[in-house]
C-alpha positions in Angstrom: 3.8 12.1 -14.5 2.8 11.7 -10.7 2.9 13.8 -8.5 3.2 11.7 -5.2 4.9 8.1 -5.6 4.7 5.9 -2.3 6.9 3.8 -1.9 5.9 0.4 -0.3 2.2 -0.9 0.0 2.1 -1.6 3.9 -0.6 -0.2 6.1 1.1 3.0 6.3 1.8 3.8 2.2 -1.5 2.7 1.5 -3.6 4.4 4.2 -1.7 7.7 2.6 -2.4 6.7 -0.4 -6.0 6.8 -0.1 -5.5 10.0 2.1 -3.8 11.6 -0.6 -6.5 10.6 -3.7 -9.6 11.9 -0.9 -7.6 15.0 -1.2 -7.5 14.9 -5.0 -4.2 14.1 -5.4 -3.7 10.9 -7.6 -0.9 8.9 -6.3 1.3 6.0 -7.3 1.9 3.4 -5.1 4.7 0.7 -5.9 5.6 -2.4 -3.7 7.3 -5.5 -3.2 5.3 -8.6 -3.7 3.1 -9.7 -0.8 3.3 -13.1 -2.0 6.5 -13.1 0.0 4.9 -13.1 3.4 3.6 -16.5 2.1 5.3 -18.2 5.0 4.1 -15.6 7.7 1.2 -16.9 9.3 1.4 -14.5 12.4 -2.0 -13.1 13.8 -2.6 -8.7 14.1 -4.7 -8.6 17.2 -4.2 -4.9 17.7 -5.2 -3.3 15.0 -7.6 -0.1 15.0 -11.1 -1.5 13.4 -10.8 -5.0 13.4 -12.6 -7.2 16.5 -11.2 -10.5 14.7 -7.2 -11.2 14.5 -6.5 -11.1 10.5 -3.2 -12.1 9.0 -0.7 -9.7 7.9 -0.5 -10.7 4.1 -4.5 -10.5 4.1 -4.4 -7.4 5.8 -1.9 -6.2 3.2 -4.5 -7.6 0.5 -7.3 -5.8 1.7 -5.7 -2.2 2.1 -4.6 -3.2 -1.9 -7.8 -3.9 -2.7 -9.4 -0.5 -1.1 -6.7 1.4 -2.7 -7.7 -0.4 -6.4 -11.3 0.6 -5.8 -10.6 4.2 -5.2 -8.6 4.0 -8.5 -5.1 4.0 -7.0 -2.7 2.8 -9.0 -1.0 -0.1 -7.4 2.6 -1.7 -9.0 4.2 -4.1 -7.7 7.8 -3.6 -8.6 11.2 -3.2 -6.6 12.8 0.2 -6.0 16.4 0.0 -7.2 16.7 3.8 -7.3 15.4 7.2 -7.0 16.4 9.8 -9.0 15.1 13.7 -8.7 13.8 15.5 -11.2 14.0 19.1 -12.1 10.6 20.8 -12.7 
């Protein structure tokens, strides 16, 4: 069983993600599918490291593809529910 379970794949769960498995904890990281920015075509110009504007879904992408290489594991499912767990 994990320990740590994020909860969305964004910048921000995945940048802890990796934060978290540099620190030798082995998360989990479950998301939505990205395919459902599909339609947004919207350039990031302001984000920290990158001199070119990237799209948010290939932003998303990448930081999934980082995550993999670290050996993050990456689901793509839907939260329904959270239940806590004694122990």
């Amino acid at each position: 069983m994990k320990k740590v379970i994020i909860i969305g794949y964004g910048p921000a769960g995945i940048t802890a993600a990796i934060y978290l498995k540099r620190s030798g904890v082995d998360p989990l990281v479950i998301g939505k599918d990205y395919g459902a920015l599909e339609g947004y075509k919207d350039l990031i110009e302001n984000y920290y490291g990158f001199a070119e504007p990237i799209e948010g879904k290939q932003l998303i992408k990448n930081g999934i593809e980082q995550a993999k290489k670290l050996g993050i594991e990456v689901i793509t499912e839907s939260v329904i529910s959270i239940d806590s767990i004694e122990g």
